[in-house]
N, C-alpha and C positions, 0 to 999 in steps of 0.2 A: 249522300245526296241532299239537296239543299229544298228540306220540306216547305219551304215558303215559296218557291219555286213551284214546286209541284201544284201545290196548290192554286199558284197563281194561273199555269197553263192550264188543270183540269177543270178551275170553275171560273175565271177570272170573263170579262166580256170586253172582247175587243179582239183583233185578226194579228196574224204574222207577218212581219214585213219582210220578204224574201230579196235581200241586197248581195247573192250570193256569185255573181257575175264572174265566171274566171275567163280563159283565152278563148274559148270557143265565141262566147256570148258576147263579151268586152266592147268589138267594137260595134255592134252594132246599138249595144245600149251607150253608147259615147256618139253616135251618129245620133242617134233621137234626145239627145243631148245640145245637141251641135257642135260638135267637135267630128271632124272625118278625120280620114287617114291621112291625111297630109298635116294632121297637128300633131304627130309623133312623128319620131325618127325609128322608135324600135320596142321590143314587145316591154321593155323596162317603163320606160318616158310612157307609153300606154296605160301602163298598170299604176302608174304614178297619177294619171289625170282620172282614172276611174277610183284611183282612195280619194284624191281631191273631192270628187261626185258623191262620194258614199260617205264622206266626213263631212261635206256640206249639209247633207242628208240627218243625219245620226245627230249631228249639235246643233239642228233647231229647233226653235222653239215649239214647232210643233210636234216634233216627233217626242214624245211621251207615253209612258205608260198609262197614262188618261184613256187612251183607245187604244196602245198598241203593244199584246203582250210580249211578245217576241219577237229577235230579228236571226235570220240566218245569213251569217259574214262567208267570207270566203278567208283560206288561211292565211294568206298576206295582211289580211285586212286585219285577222284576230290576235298576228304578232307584233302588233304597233301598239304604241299606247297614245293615249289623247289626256291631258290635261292631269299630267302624272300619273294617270290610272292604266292597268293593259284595256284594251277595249272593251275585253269582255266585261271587267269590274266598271268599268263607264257605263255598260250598259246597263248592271245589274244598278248600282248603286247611286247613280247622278240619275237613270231614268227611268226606273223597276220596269225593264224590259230586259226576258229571259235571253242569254247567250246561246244561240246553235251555229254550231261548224258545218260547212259543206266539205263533203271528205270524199264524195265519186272523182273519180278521172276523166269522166266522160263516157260517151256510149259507143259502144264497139259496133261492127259491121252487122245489117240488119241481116236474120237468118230466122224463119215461123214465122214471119209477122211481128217482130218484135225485135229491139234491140238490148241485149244486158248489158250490164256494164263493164267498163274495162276492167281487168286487172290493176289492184291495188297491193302493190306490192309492199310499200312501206305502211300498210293501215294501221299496225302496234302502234309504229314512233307516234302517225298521225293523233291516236285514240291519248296517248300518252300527254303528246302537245296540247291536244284538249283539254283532259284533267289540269294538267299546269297551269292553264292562264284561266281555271273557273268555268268555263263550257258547264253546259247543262246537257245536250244533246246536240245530235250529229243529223245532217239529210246528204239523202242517195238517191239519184233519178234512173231508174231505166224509161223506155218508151215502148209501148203496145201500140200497134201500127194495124191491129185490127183482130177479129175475135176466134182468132189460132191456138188451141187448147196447149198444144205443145212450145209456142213462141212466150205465155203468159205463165205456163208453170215451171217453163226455163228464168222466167224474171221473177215471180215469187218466190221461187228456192232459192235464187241467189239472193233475191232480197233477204228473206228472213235469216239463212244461213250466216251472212254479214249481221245483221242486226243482231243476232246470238251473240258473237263474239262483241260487239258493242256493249250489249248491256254486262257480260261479263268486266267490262274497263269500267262500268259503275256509271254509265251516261246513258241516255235517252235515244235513242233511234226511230228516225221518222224516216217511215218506208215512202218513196214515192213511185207506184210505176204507173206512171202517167199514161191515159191514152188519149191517143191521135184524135185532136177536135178534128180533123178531117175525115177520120176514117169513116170508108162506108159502112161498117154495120157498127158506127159508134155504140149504140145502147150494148147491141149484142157483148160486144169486147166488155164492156162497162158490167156487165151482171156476170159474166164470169169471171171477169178480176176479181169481182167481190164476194161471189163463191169461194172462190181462189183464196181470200183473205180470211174470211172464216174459218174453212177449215185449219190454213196452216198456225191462227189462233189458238185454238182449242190444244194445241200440241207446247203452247209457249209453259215453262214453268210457270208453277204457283207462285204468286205475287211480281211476276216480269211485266210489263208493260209496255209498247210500244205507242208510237202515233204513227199517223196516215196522213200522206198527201194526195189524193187523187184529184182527177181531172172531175169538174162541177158536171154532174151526170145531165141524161138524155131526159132521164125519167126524172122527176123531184122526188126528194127523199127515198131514193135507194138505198142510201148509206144506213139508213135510221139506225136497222142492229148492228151495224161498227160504231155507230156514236155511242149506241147506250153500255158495249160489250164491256166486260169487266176487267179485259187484257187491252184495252186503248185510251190514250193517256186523254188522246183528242183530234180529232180529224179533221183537217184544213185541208180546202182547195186551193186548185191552183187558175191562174188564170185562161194560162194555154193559148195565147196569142188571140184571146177575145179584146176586144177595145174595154175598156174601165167601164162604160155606160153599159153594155152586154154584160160583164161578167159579174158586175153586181147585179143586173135584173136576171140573170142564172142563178145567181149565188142565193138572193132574197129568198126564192121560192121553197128553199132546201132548210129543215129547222135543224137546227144543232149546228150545220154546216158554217166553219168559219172561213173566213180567206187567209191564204197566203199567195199574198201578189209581186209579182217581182216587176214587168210591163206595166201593168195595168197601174199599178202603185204608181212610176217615177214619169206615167206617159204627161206628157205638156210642161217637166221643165225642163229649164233651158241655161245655159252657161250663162248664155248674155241678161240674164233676171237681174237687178237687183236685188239683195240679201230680203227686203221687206217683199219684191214681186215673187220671192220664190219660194219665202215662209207660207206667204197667201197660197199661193199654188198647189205648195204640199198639205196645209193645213185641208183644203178642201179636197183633195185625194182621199184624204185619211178620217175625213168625214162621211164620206160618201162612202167608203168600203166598209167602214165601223157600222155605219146605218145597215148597210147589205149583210153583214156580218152579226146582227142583233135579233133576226128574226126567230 
């Protein structure tokens, strides 16, 4: 494992930039883009104009390790390479931002209050394909759809369970099982996820380490003892379809608490930017999340 690395994500100050968009998500992050479905002919030409969006992204000038430690690609994205380099090594080395793979399939049929995630049936090849091009670590979403004892400990067993086998392939696994900004007893769902994470904690071997992505809680500083815990590499929220302006004044209130923003990050640009309208753009994204992300 690549101790400069480690380092960089467990003290380093600045948030994750979540560009992990696969079919499910695609178009509608190419719609707040500007680009609808009538600018593709088919799921290929799609995924061609959403690397175009994420390589416009990743090679400007502002997106740097200056404020942003990490990015989480999707695998299309991490088996291209960009300016001779595979991406991941672009990312490490032209920008000291850390490499993470998105490696779920998606979320299965909701059943507790919660939905897990699909079967991944090729994850070896996946975990494999990661070590080869440099990855650092992998993210996994399930969703908690509200505060269902049995819906939440079906999503953290299968999380950590996945994550076991992750850190055995020698790579970082950031758990995410997000819950539902809308759900009615959000806080409720929110402290027993994090019961939930605790204890399945305490059972991880001596020296394993994981990270955390949850949803920016009800309550501020709920997480505190998952930041400070000795088995979490670092714990990043997510946006969860908050506007940028919301989930950084969420995020502020929370200490240790960083972002990782996928919406909220890429919300106001636009195809039609000019190269300098759309540096500006992103630079003050990644301003404003870095400030919310420093408290």
């Amino acid at each position: 494992m690549n101790e400069a690395q480690v380092a960089r994500i467990h003290n380093g100050k600045g948030f994750v930039a979540a560009l992990d968009q696969s079919g499910g998500s695609t178009p509608g992050a190419l719609a707040r883009y500007g680009l609808g479905e009538d600018s593709w002919s088919s799921q290929k030409a799609m995924f061609e104009l959403m690397h175009s969006f994420r390589t416009r992204i990743i090679t400007s000038p502002a997106f740097t390790g200056e404020r942003i430690l990490a990015a989480i690609l999707f695998e299309r994205t991490m088996e291209r390479d960009l300016d001779g380099l595979g991406i991941p090594d672009y990312l490490w080395e032209r920008k000291q931002i850390v490499p993470f793979l998105k490696i779920d399939r998606g979320l299965a049929e909701a059943a507790d209050g919660a939905q897990v995630m699909k079967p991944m049936p090729d994850l070896q090849g996946l975990l494999s394909f990661g070590k080869a091009r440099n990855v650092f670590g992998t993210k996994m979403r399930s969703l908690v759809l509200g505060g269902n004892q049995a819906g939440i400990d079906a999503v953290l067993d299968q999380q950590f369970a996945i994550a076991a086998q992750i850190l055995d392939a020698g790579l970082v696994p950031i758990i995410e099982p997000e819950v539902d900004i809308h759900a009615a007893d959000k806080p409720v769902a929110e402290a027993m996820v994090t019961a939930g994470i605790l204890e399945r904690l305490s059972q991880l071997p001596h020296g394993q380490q994981v990270m955390l992505k949850l949803t920016i809680p009800t309550e501020p500083n709920l997480y505190l003892e998952l930041i400070s815990h000795p088995r979490v590499l670092r714990v990043v929220a997510l946006s969860g379809g908050y506007s940028r302006v919301e989930a950084n004044s969420l995020l502020a209130a929370n200490n240790g608490l960083i972002a990782s923003f996928s919406r909220a990050l890429t919300e106001g640009l636009q195809v039609s930017m000019t190269d300098d309208e759309f540096d500006a753009a992103l630079a003050a994204s990644i301003a404003s999340i870095y400030a919310a992300s420093t408290t």
